[in-house]
N, C-alpha and C positions, 0 to 999 in steps of 0.2 A: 793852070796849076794853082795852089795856093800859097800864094806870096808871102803872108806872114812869117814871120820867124820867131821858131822858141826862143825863151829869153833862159840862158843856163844857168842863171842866178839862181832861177826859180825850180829848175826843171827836176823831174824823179831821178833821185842819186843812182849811179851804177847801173844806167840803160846800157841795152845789149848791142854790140855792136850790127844784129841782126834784127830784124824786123816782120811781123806777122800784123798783115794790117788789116784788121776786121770793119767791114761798111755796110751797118746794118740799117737794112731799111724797111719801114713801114710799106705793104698795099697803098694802095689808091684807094679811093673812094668805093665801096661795095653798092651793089643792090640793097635795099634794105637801112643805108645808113641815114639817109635824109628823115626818114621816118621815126630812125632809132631805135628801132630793134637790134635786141640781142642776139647776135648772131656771133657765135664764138665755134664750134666745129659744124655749122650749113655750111653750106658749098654754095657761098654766093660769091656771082660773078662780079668783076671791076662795070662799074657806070662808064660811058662813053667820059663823063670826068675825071675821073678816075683814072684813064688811060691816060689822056693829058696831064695831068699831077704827076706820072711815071716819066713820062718823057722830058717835062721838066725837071724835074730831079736828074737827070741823066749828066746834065751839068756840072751838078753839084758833086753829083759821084765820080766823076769823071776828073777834077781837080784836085782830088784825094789819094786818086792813084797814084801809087809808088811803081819805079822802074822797075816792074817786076810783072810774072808771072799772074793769069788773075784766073779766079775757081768761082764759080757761081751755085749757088745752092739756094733751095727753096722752100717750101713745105709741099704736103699732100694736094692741098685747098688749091682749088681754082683761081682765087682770086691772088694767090702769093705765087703762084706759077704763071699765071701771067704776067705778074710784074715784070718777073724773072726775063720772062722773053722780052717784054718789051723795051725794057732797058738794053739787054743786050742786043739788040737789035738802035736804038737808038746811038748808042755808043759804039756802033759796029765792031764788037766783040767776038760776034760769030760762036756764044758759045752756046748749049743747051741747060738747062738746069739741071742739078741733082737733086733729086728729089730726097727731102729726110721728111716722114710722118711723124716724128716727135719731138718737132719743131713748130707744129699745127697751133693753133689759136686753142685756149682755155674751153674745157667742154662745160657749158651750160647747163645741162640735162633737160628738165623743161621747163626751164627760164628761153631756151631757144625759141626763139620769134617773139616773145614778150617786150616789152620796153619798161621803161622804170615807171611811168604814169601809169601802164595795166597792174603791173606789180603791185606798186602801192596802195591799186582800188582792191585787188582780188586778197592780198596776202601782206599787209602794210607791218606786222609786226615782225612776220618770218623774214623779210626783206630786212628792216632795222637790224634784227639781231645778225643777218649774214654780215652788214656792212660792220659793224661794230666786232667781229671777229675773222673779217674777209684771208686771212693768212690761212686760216682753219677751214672756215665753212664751206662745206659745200653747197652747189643747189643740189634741190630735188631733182628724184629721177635716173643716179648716176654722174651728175654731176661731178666738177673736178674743183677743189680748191687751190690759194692759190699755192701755197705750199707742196700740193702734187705736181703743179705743173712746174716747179719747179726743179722737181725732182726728176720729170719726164725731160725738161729742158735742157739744162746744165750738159748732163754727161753727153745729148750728142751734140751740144755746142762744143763742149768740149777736143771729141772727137776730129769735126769738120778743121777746126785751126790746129791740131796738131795734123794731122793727114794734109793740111795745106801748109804746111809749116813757111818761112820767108814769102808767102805770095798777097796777093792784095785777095780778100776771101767776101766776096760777097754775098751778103745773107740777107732777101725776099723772107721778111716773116711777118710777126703780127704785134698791135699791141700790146697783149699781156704779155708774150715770149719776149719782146724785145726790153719790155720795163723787170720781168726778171733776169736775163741776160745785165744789164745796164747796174741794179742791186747790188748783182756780184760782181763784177767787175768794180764796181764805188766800193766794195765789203759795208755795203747798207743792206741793214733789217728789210725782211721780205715791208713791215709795214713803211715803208717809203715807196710802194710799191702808187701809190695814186699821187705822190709829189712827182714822178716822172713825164712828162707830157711825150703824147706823139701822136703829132697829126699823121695825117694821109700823107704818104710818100715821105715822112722825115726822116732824116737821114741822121745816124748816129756814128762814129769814127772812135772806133777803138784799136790801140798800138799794142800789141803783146810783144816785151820783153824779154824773152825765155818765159814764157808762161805768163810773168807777172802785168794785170793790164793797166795801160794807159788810156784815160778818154781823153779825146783830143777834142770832140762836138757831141752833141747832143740835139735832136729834133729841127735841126737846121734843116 
C-alpha cells in the first residue's frame, strides 16, 4: 500500500467524504516503438517488453488501491487490451476488460507508420507548421487533432468514473488519451499537452471528489 500520508495543511479544501479513484495507465512497449514510428490507431501488438513493463507496474498499481470495488476498462487497440489482461491477471483480479473505442490512441491519418526523421525528409514544413499549432492541426489523410481527440476523449472518460462511481476504476489507455485526460483534470490548456511525460506502462493516480479531480501521481 502506500504509505505516505497527505499533509491537510496543504490538501484540496472540502474533499468528499467519498472517493472515485481513477489509475491510469499507459501500454507497454508496442511493436514499432523502438524504431519510432507513428503508430497512433495501428493495431500494434505489446513487444515481449512490453509485457514485462505491464507486469511491473502491476505493483505499482496495486499499492494505489483503495478498499474498494475495482472496474477495468481499455481501449479497442490491441496493445491497450492486453495491458488490460495482463495486469489483471498479474494482480489476480480476475477481471475482463471493457472495452471503450473512444478511448483509442490519436489517429494519425498518413502520418501512420511514418517517424519524425521520414517526416521531416519528405514534408519538413507541413510537419513544422503541425507542431507549431498541434491543438488544431491535423495530419493528412483524416487525421485527428489534438483538440478532436479531445473531444472523442473526455465524455467517455467521463462516462466510465461516473458508472464506476466510489470504485478503484482502472484505465489501459494511450499516450495522447492519458495526457488529455491529465490537462483536464490539472484545468491545463490543451497546449501543455507535450509538458506531460508518459512512458510505457506509467501509471497516473487521479481522486475524484464528487466529480472534482485530484492528482495524486503522475507517470510513476
Amino acid at each position: 500500500m502506500n504509505q505516505r500520508r497527505a499533509d491537510s495543511t496543504v490538501s484540496m479544501p472540502r474533499k468528499a467524504e467519498t472517493t472515485t479513484r481513477v489509475l491510469l495507465l499507459r501500454h507497454g512497449a508496442a511493436e514499432g516503438s523502438k524504431e519510432g514510428f507513428f503508430y497512433g490507431s495501428t493495431d500494434a501488438p505489446l513487444l515481449a517488453e512490453g509485457e514485462a513493463q505491464v507486469r511491473e507496474a502491476a505493483a505499482r498499481v496495486k499499492g494505489w488501491l483503495m478498499e474498494s470495488e475495482t472496474a477495468l476498462y481499455a481501449s479497442s487497440l490491441t496493445r491497450s487490451v492486453r495491458t488490460a489482461e495482463i495486469l489483471s491477471g498479474a494482480m489476480g483480479l480476475g477481471l475482463k476488460p471493457v472495452i471503450v473505442p473512444d478511448i483509442s490512441e490519436l489517429h494519425l491519418g498518413d502520418w501512420e507508420g511514418e517517424t519524425h526523421a521520414s517526416l521531416s525528409d519528405k514534408e519538413p514544413e507541413r510537419l513544422d507548421e503541425h507542431y507549431r499549432n498541434f491543438v488544431h492541426s491535423r495530419p493528412p489523410g483524416g487525421g485527428e487533432s489534438v483538440a478532436e481527440l479531445a473531444a472523442r476523449v473526455l465524455p467517455a472518460f467521463r462516462e466510465i468514473c461516473a458508472r464506476e462511481k466510489e470504485k478503484n476504476v482502472i484505465v489501459c489507455a494511450h499516450a495522447a488519451v492519458n495526457r488529455v485526460i491529465l490537462c483536464d483534470a490539472l484545468a491545463a490548456p490543451l497546449e501543455s499537452f507535450f509538458r506531460l511525460e508518459q512512458d510505457f506502462a506509467a501509471l497516473n493516480v487521479i481522486d475524484l471528489h464528487e466529480g472534482t479531480p485530484l492528482v495524486r501521481a503522475m507517470n510513476i
